[in-house]
C-alpha positions in Angstrom: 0.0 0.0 0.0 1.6 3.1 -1.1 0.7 6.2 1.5 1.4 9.8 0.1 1.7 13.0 1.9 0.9 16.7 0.8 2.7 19.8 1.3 0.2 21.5 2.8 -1.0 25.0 0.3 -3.3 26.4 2.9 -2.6 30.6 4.3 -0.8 30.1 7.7 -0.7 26.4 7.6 2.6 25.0 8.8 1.6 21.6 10.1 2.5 18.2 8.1 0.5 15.1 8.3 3.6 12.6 8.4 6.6 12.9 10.8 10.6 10.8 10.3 8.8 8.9 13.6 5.1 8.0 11.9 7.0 7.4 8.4 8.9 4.9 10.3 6.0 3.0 12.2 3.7 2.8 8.6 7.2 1.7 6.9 7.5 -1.4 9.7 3.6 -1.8 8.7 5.0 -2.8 5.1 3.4 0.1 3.6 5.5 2.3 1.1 5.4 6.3 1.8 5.8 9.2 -0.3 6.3 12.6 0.3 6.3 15.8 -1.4 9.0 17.8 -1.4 8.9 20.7 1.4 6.2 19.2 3.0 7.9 19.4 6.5 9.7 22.5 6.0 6.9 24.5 8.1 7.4 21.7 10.4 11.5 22.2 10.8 11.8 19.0 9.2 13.9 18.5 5.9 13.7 16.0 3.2 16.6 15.1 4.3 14.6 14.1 7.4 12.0 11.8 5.5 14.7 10.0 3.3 16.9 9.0 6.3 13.3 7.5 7.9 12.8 6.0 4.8 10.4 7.5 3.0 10.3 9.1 -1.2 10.7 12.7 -2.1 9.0 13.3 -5.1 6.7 16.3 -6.7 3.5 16.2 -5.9 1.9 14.0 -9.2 4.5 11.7 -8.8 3.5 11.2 -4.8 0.1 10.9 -6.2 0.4 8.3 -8.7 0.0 5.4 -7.4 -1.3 5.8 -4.1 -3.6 3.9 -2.1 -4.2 7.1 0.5 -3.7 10.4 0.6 -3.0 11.7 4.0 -2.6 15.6 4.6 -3.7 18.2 7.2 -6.0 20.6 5.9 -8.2 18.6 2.8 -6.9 19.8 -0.7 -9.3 20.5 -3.6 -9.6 18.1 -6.1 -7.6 20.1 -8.6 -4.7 20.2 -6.7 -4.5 16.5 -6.8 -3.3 15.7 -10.2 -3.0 12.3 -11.4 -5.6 11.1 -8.4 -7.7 8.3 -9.3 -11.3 6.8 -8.1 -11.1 5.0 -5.1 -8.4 6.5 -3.5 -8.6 8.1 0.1 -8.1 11.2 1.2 -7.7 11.5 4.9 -7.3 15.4 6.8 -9.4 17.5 8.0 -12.1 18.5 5.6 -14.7 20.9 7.1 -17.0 20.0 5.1 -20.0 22.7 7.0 -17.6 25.4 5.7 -17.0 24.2 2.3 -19.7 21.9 0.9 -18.3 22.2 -2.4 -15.4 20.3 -1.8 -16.9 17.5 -0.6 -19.0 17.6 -3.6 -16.1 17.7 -5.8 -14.6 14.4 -3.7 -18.1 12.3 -4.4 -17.6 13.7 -8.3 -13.8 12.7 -8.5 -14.9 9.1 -6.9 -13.1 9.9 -4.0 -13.2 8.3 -0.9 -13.2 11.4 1.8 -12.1 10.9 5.6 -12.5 13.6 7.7 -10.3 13.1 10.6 -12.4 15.8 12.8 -15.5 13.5 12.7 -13.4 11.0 14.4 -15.9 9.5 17.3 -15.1 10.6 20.7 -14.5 7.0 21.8 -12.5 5.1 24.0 -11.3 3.5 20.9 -10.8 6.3 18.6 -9.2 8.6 21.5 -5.7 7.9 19.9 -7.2 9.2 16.4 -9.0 12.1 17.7 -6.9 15.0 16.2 -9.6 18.0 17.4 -8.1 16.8 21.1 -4.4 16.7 20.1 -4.6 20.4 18.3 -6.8 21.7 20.7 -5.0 21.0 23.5 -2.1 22.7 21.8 -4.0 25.5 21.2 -4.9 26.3 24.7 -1.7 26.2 25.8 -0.6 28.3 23.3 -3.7 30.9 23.9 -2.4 31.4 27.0 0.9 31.8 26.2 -0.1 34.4 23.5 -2.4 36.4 25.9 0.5 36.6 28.8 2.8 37.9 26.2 0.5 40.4 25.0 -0.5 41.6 28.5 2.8 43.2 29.4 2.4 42.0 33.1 3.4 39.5 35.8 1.2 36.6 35.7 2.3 35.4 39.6 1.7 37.0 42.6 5.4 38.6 43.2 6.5 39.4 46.7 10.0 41.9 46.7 11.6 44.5 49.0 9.6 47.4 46.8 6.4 45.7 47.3 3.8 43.2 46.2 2.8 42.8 42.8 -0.9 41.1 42.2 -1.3 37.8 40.1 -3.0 37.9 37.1 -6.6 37.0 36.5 -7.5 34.4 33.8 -10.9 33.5 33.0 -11.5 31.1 30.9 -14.5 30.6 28.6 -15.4 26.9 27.6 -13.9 24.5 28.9 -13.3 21.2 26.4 -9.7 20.5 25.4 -8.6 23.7 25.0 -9.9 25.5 27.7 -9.2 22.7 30.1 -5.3 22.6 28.8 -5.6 26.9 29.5 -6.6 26.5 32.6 -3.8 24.2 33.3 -1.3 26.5 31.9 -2.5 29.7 33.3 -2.7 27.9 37.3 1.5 27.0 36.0 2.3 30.4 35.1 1.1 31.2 38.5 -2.8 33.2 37.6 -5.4 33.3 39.6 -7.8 31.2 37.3 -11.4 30.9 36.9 -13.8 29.1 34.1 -16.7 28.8 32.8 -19.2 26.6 30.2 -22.3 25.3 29.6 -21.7 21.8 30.9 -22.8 21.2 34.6 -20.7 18.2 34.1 -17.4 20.2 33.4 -17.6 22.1 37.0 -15.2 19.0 39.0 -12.8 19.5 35.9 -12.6 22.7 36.5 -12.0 22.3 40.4 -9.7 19.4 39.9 -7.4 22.0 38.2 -7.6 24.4 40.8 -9.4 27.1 39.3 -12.8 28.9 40.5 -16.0 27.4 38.4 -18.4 30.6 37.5 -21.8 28.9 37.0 -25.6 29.8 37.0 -27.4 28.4 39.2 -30.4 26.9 39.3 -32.0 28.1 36.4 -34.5 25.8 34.2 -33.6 24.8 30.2 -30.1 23.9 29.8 -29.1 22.1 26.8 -25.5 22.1 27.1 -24.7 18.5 27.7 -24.0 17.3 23.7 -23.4 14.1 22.1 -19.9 13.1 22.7 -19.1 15.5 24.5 -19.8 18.9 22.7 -22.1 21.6 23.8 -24.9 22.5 22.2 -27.5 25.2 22.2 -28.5 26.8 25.5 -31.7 27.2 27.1 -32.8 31.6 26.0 -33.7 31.9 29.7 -30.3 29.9 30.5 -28.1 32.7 27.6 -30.0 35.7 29.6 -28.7 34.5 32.8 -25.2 33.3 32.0 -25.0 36.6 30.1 -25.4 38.6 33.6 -23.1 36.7 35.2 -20.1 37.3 32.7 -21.4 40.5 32.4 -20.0 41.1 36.2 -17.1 38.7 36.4 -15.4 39.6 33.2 -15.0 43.2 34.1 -12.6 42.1 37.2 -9.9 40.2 34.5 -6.8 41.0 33.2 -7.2 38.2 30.1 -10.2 36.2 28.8 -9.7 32.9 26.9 -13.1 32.1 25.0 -12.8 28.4 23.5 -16.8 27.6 22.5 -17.4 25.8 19.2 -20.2 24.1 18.4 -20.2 21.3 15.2 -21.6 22.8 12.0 -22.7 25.8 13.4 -21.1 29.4 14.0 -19.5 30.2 17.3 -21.7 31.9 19.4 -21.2 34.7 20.8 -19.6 35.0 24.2 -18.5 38.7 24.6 -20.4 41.6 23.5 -18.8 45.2 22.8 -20.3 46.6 25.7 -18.9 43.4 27.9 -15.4 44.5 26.9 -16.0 47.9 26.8 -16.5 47.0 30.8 -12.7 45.4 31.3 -10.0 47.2 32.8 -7.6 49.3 29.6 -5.0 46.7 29.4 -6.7 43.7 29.7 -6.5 40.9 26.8 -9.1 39.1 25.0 -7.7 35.5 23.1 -10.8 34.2 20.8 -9.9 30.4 19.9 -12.9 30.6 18.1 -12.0 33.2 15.4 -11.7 31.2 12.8 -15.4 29.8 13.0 -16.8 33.4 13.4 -15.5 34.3 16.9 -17.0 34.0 20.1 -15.9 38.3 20.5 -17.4 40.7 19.1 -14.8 42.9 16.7 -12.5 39.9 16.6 -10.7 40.0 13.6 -9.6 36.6 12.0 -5.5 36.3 11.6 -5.3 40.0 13.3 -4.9 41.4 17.0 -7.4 44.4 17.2 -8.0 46.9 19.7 -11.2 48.1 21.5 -12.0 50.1 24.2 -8.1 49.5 25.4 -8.8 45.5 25.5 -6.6 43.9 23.0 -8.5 41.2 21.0 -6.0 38.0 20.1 -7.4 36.6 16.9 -4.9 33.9 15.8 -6.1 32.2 12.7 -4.9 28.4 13.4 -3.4 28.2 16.7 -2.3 25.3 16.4 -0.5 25.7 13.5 1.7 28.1 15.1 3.1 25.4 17.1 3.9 23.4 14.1 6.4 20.8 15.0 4.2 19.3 18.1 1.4 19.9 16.1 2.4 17.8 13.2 3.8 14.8 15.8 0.7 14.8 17.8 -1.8 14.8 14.3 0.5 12.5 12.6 0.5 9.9 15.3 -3.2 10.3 14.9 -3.2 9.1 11.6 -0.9 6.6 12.0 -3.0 5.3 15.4 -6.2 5.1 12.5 -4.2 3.5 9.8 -2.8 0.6 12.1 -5.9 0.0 13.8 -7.2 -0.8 10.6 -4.2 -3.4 9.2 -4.2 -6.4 7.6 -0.9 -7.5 7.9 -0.8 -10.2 5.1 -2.5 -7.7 2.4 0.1 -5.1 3.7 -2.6 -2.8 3.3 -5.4 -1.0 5.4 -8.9 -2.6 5.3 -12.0 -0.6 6.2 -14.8 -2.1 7.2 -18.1 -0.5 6.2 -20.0 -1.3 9.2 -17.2 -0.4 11.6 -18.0 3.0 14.1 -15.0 4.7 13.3 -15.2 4.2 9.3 -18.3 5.1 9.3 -18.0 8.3 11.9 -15.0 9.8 9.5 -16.0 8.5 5.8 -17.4 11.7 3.8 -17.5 10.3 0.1 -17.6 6.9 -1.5 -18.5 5.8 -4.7 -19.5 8.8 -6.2 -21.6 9.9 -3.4 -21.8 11.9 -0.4 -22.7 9.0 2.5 -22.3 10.7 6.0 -25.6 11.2 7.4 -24.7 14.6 8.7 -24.5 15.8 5.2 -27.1 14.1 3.7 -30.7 15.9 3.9 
């Protein structure tokens, strides 16, 4: 089975979907791998790098030809994949809600399109899931990109000239991300407090030391969603939570807002007059930009300035921490390709009726087969 990898084309996309380590590991599989050359530059890794692990440097039609599976971070369009033929998969990320016509374009190619952030958030599949291995990255990089940006002392400093005041972090939604920002902000010495939708999330919040901001005992939440993602809340549940942010986020020196829900927008989790409300000074990191923003005036791929509140918009956090990045998703992709080997075809098999297959598998046969896309 010969594997290919893409040099990613994407703005601000760094990340690779195949590492020296992972080209080793599908190489002991007995599979064969190809990869374009300068794929790993973004990455700091040299084709120098891939051939020493094994792997072919080639331009990208002749890493195409041939292959069995095409594996790459962001999903390329189908005219950027010359010499592909029917039946071959293409494994990355493919947010397909934001551009259906890709997807389309796989099912009229014959494609067979897997889109790794549909992975099922099983026991099973928790090796494979790449939203938690970027995410987590990304909080800790939110974090790391709001301290800088703040210009202060995150720790409570004690000296001969006086006492300087920790920081205070609050944290809006709390899945990967958020959970991996609280972490980092409690390590960097903030005084930390979160919040989300999820009743559930309040011991995780605790368990990491930080103060859980919830509203209380108020009818009509819908937070708690299948596998693990929030859905839509409750209008009586938005009013409240709205007055309670309302008050705690004018006492904070940075804000972290990490909400996403699947297929929709991000909703909005801080209004212009909430920020008009925060101390001059104070930063505002939107993980969320990229979907639409959970802030109002953030600005994707820019840092913007209101009312004296700096607004972190980061298009593709993770991205910008490109060399874990790549070895966390690549080991994802390698965890979903061995799962599924036969070892005496040398090959990958995919059963159709399997949870995972049939959680990530976009396109086959000339058609569009996930139910979430059908309809």
């Amino acid at each position: 089975m010969k594997i290919a990898v893409l040099k990613e084309t994407a703005a601000n996309e760094q990340r690779v979907a195949a590492t020296p380590e992972t080209v080793k590991k599908l190489l002991g599989l007995g599979a064969s791998v190809a990869i374009e050359s300068g794929a790993g530059a973004g990455a700091r890794i040299s084709d120098n790098d891939y051939v020493a692990a094994g792997a072919t440097i080639a331009s990208r039609s002749d890493v195409i030809g041939g292959a069995q599976m095409v594996l790459g971070v962001q999903g390329p369009a189908v005219a950027d994949l010359p010499g592909i033929t029917a039946g071959t998969i293409v494994a990355a990320i493919l947010a397909p809600f934001n551009d259906r016509a890709k997807i389309e374009s796989y099912a009229g190619a014959g494609l067979i399109g897997y889109a790794m952030e549909f992975m099922p958030r099983t026991t099973r599949a928790q090796s494979m899931d790449v939203l938690s291995s970027q995410s987590n990255l990304a909080g800790y990089k939110a974090v790391i990109d709001g301290a800088e940006a703040y210009g202060r002392a995150f720790p409570m400093m004690m000296t001969a000239a006086g006492t300087i005041s920790a920081a205070r972090l609050f944290v809006m939604g709390v899945g990967v991300a958020g959970l991996q920002a609280i972490a980092t902000g409690r390590r960097l010495g903030a005084l930390v407090s979160a919040t989300d939708v999820r009743s559930a999330t309040r011991e995780q919040i605790e368990s990491l030391g930080a103060k859980a901001i919830f509203v209380e005992k108020v009818a009509g939440i819908e937070g708690e969603g299948a596998g693990g993602y929030a859905t839509e809340m409750s209008d009586e549940y938005k009013a409240a939570q709205a007055e309670l942010v309302s008050s705690h986020i004018a006492k904070q020196d940075l804000v972290i807002t990490t909400a996403l829900i699947p297929g929709r927008p991000a909703p909005r989790l801080i209004t212009d007059a909430q920020l008009a409300s925060m101390r001059p000074g104070s930063v505002v990191v939107d993980l969320a930009v990229d979907s639409g923003g959970n802030v109002e005036g953030a600005v994707a791929g820019q840092i913007v300035e209101r009312h004296g509140v700096k607004i972190i918009g980061h298009s593709n956090p993770a991205s910008r921490m490109a060399p874990d990045a790549s070895a966390l998703y690549s080991r994802n992709l390698f965890n979903m390709i061995n799962a599924f080997w036969d070892k005496e075809a040398k090959a990958a098999v995919w059963p159709a009726d399997d949870d995972i297959v049939k959680g990530i598998k976009l396109t086959e046969g000339g058609k569009i087969v996930h139910e979430r896309l059908l309809g």
